[in-house]
ZABALO-683641 format. One record per residue: x, z, y of N, C-alpha, C, O in turn; residue in one letter. Coordinates in pm, 1 decimal, always signed. Layout:
! residues N
(r (X Z Y) (X Z Y) (X Z Y) (X Z Y) "A")
...
***
This chain:
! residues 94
(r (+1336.8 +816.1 +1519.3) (+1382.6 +724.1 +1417.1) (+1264.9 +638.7 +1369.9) (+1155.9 +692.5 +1350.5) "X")
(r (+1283.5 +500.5 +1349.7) (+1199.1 +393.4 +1299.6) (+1130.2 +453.1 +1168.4) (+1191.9 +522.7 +1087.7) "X")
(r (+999.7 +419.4 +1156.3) (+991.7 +431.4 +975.4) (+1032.9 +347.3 +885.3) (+996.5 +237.5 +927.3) "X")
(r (+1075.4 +336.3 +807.9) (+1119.3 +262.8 +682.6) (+1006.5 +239.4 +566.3) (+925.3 +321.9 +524.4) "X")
(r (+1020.2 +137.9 +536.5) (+898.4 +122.0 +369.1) (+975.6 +74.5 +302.7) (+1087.4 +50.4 +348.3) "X")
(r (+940.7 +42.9 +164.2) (+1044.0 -11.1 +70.6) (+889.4 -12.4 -46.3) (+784.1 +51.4 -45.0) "X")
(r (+945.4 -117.5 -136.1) (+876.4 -128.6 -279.5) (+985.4 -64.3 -394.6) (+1085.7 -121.1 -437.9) "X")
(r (+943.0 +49.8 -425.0) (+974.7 +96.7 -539.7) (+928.7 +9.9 -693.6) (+830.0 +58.5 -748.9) "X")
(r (+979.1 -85.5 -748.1) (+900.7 -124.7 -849.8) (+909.7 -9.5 -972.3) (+813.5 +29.5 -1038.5) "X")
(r (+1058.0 +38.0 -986.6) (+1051.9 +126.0 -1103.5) (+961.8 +247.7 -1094.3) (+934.1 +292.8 -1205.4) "X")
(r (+913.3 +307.4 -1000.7) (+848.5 +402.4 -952.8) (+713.6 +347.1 -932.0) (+610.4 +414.1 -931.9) "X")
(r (+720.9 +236.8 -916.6) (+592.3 +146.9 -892.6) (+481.9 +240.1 -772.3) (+382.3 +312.3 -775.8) "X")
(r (+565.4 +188.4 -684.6) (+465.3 +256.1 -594.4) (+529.4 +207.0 -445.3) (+621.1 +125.2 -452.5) "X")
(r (+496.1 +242.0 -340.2) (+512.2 +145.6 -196.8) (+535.7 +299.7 -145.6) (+456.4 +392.5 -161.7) "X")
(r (+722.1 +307.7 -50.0) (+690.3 +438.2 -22.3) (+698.2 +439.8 +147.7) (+696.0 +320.3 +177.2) "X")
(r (+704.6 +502.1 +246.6) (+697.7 +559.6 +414.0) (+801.6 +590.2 +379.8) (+838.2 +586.5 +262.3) "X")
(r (+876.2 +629.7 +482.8) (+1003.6 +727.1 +491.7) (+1017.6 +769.4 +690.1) (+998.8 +708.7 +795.6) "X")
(r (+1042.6 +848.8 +665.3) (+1125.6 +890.7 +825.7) (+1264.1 +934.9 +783.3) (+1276.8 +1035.3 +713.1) "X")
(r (+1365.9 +865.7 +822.3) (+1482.2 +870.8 +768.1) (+1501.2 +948.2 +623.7) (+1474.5 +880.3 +524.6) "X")
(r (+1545.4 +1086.4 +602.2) (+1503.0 +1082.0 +444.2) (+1401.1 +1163.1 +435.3) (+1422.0 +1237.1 +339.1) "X")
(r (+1290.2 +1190.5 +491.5) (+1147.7 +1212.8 +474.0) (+1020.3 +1143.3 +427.5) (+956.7 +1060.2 +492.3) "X")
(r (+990.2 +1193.2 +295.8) (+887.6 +1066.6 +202.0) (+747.1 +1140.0 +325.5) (+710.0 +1257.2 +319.3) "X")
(r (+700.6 +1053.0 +410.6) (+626.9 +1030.3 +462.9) (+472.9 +1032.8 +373.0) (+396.2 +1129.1 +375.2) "X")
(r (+451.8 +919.8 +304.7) (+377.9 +872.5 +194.1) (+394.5 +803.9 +91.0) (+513.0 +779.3 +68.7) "X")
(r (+296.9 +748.7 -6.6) (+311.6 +655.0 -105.8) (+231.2 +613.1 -132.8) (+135.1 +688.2 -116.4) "X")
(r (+182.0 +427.0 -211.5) (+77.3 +388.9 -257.6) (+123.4 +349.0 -383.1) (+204.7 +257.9 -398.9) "X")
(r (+63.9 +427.7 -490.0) (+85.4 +364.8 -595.2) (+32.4 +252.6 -636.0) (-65.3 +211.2 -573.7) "X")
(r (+94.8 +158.6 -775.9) (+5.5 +68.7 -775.3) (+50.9 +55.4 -947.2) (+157.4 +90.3 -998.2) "X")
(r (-71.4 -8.3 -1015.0) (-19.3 -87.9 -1170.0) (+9.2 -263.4 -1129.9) (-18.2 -306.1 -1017.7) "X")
(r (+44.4 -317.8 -1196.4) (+39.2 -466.5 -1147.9) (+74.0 -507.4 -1333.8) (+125.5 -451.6 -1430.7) "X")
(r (+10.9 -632.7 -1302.3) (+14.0 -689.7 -1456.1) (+67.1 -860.0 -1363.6) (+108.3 -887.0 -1250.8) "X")
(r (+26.3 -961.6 -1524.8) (+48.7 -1068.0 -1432.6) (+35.1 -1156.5 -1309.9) (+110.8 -1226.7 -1242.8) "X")
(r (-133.5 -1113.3 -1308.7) (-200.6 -1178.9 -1222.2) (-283.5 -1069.1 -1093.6) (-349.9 -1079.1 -990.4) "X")
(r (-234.9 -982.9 -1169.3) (-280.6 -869.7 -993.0) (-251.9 -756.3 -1047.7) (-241.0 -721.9 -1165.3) "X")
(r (-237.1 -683.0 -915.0) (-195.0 -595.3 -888.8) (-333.3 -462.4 -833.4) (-429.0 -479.2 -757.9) "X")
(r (-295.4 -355.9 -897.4) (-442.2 -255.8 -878.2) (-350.7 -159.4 -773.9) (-239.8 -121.2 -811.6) "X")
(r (-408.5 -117.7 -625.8) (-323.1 +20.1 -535.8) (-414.6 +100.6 -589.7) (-537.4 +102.2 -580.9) "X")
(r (-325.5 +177.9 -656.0) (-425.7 +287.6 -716.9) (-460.4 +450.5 -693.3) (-524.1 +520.5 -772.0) "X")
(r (-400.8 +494.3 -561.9) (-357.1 +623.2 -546.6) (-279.9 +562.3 -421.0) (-187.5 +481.3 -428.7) "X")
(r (-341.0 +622.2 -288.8) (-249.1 +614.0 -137.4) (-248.9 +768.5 -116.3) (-349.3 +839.6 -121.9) "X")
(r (-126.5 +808.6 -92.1) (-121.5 +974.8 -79.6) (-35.4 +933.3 +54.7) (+16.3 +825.2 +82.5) "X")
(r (-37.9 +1045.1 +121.0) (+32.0 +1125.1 +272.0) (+48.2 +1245.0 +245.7) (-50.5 +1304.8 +202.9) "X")
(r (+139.3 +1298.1 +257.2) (+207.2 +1428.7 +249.2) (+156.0 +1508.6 +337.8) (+173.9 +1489.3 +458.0) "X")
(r (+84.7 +1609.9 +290.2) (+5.1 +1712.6 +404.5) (+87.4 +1733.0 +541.0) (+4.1 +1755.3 +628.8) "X")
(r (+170.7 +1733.9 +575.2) (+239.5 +1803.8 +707.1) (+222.9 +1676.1 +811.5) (+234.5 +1701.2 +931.4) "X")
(r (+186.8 +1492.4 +755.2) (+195.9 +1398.6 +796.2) (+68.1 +1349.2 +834.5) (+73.0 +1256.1 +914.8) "X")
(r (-57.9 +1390.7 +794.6) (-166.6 +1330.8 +758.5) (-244.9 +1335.0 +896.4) (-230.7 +1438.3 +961.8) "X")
(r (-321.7 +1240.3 +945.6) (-413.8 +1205.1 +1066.3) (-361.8 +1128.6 +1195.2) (-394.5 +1117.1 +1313.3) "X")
(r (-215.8 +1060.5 +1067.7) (-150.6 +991.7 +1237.2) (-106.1 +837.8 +1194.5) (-15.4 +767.1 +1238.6) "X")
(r (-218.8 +810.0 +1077.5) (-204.4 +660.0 +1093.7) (-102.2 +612.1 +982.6) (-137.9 +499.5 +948.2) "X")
(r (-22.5 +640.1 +933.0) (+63.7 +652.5 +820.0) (+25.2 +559.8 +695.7) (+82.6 +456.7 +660.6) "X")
(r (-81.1 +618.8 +639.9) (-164.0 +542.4 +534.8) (-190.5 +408.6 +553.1) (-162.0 +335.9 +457.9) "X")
(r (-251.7 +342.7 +680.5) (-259.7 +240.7 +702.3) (-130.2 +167.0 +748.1) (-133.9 +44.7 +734.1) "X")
(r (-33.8 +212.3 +792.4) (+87.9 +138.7 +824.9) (+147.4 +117.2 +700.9) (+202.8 +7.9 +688.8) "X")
(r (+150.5 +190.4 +608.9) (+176.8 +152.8 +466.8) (+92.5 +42.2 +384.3) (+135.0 -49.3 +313.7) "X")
(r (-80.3 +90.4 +424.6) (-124.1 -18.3 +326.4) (-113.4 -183.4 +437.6) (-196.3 -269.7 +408.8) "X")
(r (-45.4 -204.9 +517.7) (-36.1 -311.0 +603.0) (+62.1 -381.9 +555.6) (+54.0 -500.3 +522.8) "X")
(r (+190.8 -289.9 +548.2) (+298.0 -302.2 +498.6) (+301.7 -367.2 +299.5) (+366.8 -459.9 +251.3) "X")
(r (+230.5 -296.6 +250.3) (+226.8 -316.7 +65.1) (+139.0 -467.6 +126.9) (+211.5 -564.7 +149.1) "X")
(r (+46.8 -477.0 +142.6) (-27.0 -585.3 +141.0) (+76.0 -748.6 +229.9) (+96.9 -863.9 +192.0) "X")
(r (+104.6 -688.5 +326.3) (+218.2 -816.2 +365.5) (+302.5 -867.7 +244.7) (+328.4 -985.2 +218.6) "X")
(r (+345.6 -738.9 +166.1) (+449.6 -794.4 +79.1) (+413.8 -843.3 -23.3) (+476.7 -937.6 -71.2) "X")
(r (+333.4 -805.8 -67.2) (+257.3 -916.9 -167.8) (+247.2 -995.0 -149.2) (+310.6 -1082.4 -208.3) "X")
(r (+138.6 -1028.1 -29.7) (+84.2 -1133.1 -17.7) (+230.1 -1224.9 +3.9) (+217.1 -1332.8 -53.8) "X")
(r (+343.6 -1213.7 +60.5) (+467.6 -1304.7 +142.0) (+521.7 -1290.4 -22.4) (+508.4 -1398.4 -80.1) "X")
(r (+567.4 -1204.6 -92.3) (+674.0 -1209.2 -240.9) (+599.0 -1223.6 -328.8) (+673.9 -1294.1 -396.5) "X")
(r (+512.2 -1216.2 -386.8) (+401.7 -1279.7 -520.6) (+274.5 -1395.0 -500.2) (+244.0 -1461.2 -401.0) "X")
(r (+219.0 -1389.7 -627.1) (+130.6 -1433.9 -582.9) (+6.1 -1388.0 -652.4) (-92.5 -1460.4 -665.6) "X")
(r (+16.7 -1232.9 -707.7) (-52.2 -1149.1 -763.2) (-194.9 -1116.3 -680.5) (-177.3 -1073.7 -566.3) "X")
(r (-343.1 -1132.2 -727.9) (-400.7 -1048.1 -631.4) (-431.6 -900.8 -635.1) (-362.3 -820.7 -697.9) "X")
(r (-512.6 -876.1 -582.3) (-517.8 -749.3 -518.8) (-629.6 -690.6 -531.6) (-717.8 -702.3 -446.5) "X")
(r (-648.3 -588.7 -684.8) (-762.1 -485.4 -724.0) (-719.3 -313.6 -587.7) (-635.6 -223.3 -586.5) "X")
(r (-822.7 -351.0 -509.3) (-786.4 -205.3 -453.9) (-913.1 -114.1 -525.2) (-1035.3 -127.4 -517.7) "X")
(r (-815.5 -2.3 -607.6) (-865.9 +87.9 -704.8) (-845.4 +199.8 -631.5) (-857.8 +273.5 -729.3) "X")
(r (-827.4 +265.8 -554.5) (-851.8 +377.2 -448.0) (-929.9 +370.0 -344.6) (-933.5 +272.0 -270.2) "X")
(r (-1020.6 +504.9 -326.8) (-1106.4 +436.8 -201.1) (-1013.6 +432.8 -77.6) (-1070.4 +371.5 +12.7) "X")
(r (-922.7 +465.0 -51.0) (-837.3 +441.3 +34.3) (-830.8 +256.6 +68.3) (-862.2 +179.0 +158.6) "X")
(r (-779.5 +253.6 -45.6) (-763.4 +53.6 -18.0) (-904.3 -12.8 +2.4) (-933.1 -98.2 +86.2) "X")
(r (-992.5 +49.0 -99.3) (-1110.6 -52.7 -58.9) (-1171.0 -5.6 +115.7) (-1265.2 -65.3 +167.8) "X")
(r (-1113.5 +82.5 +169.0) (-1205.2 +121.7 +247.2) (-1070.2 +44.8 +386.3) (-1107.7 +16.8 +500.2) "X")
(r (-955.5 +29.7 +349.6) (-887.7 -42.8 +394.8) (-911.7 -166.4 +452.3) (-931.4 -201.5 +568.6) "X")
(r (-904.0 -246.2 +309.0) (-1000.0 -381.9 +322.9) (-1113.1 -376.0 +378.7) (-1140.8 -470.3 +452.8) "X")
(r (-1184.1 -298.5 +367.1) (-1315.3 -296.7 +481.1) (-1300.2 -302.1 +578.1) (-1395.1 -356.0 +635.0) "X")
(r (-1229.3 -275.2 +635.7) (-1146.8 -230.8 +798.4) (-1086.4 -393.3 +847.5) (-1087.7 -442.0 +960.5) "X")
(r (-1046.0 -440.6 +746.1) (-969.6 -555.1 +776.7) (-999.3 -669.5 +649.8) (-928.7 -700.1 +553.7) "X")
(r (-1150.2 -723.6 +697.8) (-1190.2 -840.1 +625.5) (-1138.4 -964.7 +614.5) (-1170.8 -1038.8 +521.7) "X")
(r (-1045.9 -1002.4 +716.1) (-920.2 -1136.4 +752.5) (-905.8 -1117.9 +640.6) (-974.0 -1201.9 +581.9) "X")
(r (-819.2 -1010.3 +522.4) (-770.4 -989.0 +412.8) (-800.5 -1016.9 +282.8) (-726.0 -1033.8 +186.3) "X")
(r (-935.0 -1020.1 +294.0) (-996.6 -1036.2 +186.5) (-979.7 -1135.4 +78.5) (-989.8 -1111.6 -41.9) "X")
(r (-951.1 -1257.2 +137.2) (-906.3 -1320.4 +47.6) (-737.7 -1324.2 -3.8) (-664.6 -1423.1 -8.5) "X")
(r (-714.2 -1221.3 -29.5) (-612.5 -1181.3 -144.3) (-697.5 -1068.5 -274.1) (-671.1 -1029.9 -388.0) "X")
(r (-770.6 -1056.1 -208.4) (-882.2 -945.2 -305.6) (-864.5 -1037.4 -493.3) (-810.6 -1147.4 -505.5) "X")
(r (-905.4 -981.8 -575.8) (-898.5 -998.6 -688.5) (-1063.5 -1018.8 -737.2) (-1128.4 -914.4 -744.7) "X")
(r (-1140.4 -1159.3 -773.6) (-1280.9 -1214.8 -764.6) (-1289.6 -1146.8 -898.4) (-1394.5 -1150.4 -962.8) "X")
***
């Protein structure tokens, strides 16, 4: 089965799914003008197969395509993300 993502806003958080299996999640705060990922978790039974980053690929497309909020990455997860993938950077929050 495909994975699924979705933006939880009330939950405020970006979740994985394998049909109804929460895969992962990135939380995030967002105010007017940006948005902080503050917490990327993977569910222990899931973890070392790439997950995290298909999610933070996924949260970051959608921003960047549905707002025009930028982007405090407040987990070392995200900043170490963005490191990985400097193209990105300019959605970063100056």
């Amino acid at each position: 089965m495909a994975h699924t993502f979705a933006n939880e806003p009330d939950a405020r958080r970006y979740s994985m799914r394998d049909g109804d299996t929460l895969l992962g999640v990135l939380d995030y705060a967002a105010n007017d003008s940006e948005i902080a990922l503050t917490r990327a978790f993977t569910l222990p039974p899931f973890r070392g197969r790439g997950y995290a980053a298909e999610l933070m690929e996924f949260a970051v497309n959608d921003i960047e395509t549905n707002s025009t909020l930028r982007i405090v990455p407040s987990c070392w997860y995200a900043a170490e993300w963005f490191e990985r993938n400097p193209e990105r950077a300019g959605l970063l929050s100056r």
